[in-house]
C-alpha positions as a Markdown table, in Angstrom:
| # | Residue | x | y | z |
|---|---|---|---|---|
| 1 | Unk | 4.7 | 14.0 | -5.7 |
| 2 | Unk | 7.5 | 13.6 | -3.3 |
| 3 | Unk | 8.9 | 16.3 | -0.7 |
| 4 | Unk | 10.4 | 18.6 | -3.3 |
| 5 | Unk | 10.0 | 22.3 | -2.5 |
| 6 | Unk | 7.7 | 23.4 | -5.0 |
| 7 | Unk | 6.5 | 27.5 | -5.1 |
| 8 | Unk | 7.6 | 27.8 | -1.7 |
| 9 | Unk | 5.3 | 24.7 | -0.2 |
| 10 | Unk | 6.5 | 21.1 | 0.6 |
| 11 | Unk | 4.7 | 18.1 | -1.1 |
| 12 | Unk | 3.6 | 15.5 | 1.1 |
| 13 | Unk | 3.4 | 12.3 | -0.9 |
| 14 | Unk | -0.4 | 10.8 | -1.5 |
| 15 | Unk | 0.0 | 7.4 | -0.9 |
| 16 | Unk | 0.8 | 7.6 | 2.8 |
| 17 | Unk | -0.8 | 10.5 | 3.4 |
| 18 | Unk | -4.2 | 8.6 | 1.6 |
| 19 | Unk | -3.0 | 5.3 | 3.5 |
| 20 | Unk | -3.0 | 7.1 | 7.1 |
| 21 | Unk | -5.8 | 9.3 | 6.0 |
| 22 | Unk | -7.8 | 5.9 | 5.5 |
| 23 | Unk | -6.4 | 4.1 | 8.6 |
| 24 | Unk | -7.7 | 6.9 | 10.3 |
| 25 | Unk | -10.8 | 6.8 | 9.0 |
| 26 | Unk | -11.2 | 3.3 | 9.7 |
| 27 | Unk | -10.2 | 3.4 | 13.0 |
| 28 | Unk | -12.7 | 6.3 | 13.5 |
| 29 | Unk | -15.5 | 4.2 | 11.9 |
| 30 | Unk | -14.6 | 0.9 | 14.1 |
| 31 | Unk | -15.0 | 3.3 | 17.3 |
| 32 | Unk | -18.2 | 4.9 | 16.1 |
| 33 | Unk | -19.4 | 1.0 | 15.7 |
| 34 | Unk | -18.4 | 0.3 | 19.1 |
| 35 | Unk | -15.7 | -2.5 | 17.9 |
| 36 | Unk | -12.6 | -0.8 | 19.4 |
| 37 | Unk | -12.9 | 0.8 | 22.7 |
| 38 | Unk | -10.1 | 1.3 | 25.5 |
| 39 | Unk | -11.4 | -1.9 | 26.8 |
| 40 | Unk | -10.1 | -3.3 | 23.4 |
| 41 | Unk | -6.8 | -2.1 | 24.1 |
| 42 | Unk | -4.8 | -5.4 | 25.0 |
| 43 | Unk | -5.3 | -6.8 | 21.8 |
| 44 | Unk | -3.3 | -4.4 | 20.0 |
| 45 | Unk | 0.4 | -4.1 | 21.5 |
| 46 | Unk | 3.2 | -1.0 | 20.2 |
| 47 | Unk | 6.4 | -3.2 | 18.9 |
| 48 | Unk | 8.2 | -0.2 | 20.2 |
| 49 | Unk | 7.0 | -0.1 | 23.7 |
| 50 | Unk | 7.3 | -4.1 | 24.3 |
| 51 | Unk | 10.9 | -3.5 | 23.1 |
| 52 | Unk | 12.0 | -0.9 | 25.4 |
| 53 | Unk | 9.1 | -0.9 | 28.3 |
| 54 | Unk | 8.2 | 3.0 | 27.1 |
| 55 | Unk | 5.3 | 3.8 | 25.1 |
| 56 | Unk | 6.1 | 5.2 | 21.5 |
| 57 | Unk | 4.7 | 8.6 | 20.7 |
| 58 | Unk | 1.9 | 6.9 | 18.4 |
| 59 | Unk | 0.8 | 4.9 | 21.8 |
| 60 | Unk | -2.8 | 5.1 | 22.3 |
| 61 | Unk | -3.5 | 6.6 | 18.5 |
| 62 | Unk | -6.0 | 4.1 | 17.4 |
| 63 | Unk | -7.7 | 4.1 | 20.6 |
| 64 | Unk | -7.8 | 7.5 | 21.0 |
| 65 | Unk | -9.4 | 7.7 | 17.3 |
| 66 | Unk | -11.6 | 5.1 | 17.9 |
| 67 | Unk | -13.3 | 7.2 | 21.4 |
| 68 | Unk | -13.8 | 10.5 | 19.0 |
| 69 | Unk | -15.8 | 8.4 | 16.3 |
| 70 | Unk | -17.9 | 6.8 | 19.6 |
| 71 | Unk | -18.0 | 10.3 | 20.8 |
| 72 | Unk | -16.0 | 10.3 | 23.7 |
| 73 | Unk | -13.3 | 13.2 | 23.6 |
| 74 | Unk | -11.9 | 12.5 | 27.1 |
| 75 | Unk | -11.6 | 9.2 | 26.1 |
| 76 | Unk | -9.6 | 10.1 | 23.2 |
| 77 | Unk | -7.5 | 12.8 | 24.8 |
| 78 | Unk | -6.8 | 10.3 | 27.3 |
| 79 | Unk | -5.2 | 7.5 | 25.0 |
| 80 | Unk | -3.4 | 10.1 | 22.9 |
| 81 | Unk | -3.9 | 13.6 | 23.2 |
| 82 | Unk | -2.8 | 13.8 | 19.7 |
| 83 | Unk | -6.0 | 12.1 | 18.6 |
| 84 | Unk | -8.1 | 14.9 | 17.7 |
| 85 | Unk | -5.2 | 16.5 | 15.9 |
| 86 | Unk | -4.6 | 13.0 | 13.7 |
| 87 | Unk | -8.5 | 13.2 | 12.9 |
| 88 | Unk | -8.5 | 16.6 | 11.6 |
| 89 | Unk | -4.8 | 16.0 | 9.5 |
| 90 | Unk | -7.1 | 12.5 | 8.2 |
| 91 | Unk | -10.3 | 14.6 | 7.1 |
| 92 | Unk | -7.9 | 17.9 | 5.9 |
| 93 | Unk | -5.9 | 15.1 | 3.3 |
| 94 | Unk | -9.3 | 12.9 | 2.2 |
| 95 | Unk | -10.9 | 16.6 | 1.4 |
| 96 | Unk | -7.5 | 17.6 | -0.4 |
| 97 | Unk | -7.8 | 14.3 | -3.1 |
| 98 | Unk | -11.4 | 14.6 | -3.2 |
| 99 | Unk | -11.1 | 17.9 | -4.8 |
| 100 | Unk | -8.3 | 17.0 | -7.0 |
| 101 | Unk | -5.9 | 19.2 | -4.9 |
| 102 | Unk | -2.3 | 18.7 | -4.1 |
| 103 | Unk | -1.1 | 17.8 | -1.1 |
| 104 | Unk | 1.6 | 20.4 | 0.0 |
| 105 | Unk | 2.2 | 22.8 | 3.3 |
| 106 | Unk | 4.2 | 25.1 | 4.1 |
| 107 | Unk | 8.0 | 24.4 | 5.1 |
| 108 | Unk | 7.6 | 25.1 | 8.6 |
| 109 | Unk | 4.4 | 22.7 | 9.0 |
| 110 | Unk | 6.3 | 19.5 | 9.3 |
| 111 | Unk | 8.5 | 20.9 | 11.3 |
| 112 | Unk | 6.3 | 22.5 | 13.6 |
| 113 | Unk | 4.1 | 18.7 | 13.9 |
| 114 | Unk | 6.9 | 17.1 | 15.1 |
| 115 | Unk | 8.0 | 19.6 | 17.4 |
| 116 | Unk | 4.6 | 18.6 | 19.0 |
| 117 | Unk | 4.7 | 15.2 | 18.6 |
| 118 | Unk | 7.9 | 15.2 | 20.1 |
| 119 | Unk | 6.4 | 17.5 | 23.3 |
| 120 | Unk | 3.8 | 15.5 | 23.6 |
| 121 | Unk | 5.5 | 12.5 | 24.1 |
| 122 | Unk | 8.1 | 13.8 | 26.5 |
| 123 | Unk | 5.4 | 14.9 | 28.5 |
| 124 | Unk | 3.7 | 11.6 | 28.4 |
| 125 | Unk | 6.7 | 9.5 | 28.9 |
| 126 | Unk | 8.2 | 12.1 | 31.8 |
């Protein structure tokens, strides 16, 4: 599957979608074990933001993943507020293989998801 238009719908490929679905997941799992908290958070460092001293708009992502599986939606909105949004994308794409469906949205969807990744960062970085 690749990002050919097919029957009016854009194909997201499966192998990173399944690969970020399950980093996701993992990340999820680790916070709902209590092994990555925002306490955790010097351990793991953005190439992007030690290059240029700004945080990239993925900054905070696994952390904020991690406080949703430990339960803590403050938490999470406050290391990325994209977090809940990246959880729901995860479990959407591990249903869509599960049931043998394919992985395609509509052509406006990618654009409109980084529209808001782009807003959200601007806010954040502003």
């Amino acid at each position: 599957m690749g990002h050919a238009a097919t029957a009016g719908r854009v194909e997201i490929p499966v192998l990173p979608a399944a690969g970020l679905s399950a980093a996701t997941g993992g990340a999820l799992a680790l916070g709902a074990a209590g092994l990555v908290t925002g306490t955790t958070a010097g351990g793991l460092t953005c190439v992007f933001a030690a290059a240029t001293g700004v945080p990239c708009p993925f900054c905070g992502m696994t952390h904020g993943v991690a406080a949703l599986g430990a339960g803590d939606l403050a938490g999470a909105v406050a290391a990325n507020p994209l977090a809940p949004l990246a959880v729901a994308l995860a479990a959407a794409v591990a249903v869509a293989l599960l049931l043998r469906r394919r992985l395609a949205v509509a052509p406006p969807a990618p654009w409109a998801l980084g529209l808001l990744v782009g807003a959200v960062w601007l806010v954040r970085v502003l």
